[in-house]
C-alpha positions, 0 to 999 in steps of 0.5 A: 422747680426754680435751680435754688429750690433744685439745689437744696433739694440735692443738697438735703438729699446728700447732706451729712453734716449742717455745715456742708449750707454753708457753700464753702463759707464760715459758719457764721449762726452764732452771729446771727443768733446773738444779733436776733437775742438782742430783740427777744424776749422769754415770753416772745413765740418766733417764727423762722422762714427757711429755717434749713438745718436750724442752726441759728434758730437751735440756738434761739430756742432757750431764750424764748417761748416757742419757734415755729420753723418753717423748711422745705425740705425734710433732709435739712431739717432733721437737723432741727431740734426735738423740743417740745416747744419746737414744731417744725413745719415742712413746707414751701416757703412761696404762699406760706401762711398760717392763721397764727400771729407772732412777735418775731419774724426771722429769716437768715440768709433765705430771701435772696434766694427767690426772685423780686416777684415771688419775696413780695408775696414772701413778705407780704405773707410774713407781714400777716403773722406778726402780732402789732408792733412785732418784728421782721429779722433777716440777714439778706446779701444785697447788691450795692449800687444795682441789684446782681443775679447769679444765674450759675455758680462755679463756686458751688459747682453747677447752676444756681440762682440768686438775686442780691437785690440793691439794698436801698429798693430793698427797704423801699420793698419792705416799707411798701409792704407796709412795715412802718420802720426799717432798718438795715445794720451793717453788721453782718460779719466781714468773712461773708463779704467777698465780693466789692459790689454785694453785701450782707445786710441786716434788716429789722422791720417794725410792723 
């Protein structure tokens, strides 16, 4: 098991409240989901990959038809609201695809998680369940003028892994993937960006 799905499996284990995520950081899911509001619509079915304790797509739910969100494991989301036009999906992230097709993707905060290998394949899969012209929403911490790997985190208090992959090969990544427009907003909220050579990023890709 790679040290961030060991690390979230110990933190679903021992979790007592949702903001215990956010490793020390604010909680910025209002943010997040008022950004992803400005693209849905009532009639729009989501799809959220890494859902976690499903503090951003909670909020989401009222403003659209139905989410399918997509978490590892059980302890986070539990967390996840018992709604009828909820279903939650306890699954690994690597290799998931369903035969469903949505008009938005969304994911906050996830994919630096996973080394540049294994979210191609991350990608590609999401990619495959968008409907035509649907959309990839992510907020991703990239690197700014090189991709940082984080192998060990005393921040956290024990080993953990993270790629914050440059920014620009990031697009590049996505547009090879095969979305035809791609955009990276720099609107994520200044609290997260601690650290001169890596920021948080918003991505909206176009299929």
């Amino acid at each position: 098991m790679a040290k961030s799905e060991k690390y979230w499996e110990r933190m679903s284990k021992n979790i007592q409240d949702p903001s215990q995520t956010y490793n020390k950081r604010p909680d910025i899911s209002s943010k997040d989901a008022e950004f992803i509001k400005r693209y849905v619509k009532k009639n729009h079915e989501l799809i959220d990959i890494g859902s976690g304790t499903g503090q951003v797509t909670n909020k989401i739910l009222p403003f659209v038809k139905n989410i399918v969100a997509v978490e590892t494991f059980r302890g986070l989301s539990e967390y996840i609201i018992n709604d009828p036009n909820m279903l939650v999906i306890n699954a690994k992230l690597e290799g998931f695809l369903i035969r469903k097709e949505f008009d938005i993707a969304i994911s906050t905060g996830v994919m630096q998680c996973f080394p540049k290998e294994k979210v191609i394949d991350l990608y590609s899969n999401i990619f495959q369940m968008l409907k035509k012209d649907g959309l990839l929403i992510m907020r991703i911490h990239c690197g700014l003028n090189e991709t940082v790997v984080i192998d060990k985190s005393e921040e956290i208090g024990g080993e953990y892994f993270a790629e914050y992959r440059q920014v620009d090969e990031e697009k590049k990544r996505l547009e090879e993937t095969g979305f035809s427009e791609v955009k990276v907003i720099d609107e994520a909220p200044d609290e997260l960006n601690v650290w001169e050579n890596t920021r948080h990023f918003m991505f909206v890709c176009k299929k």
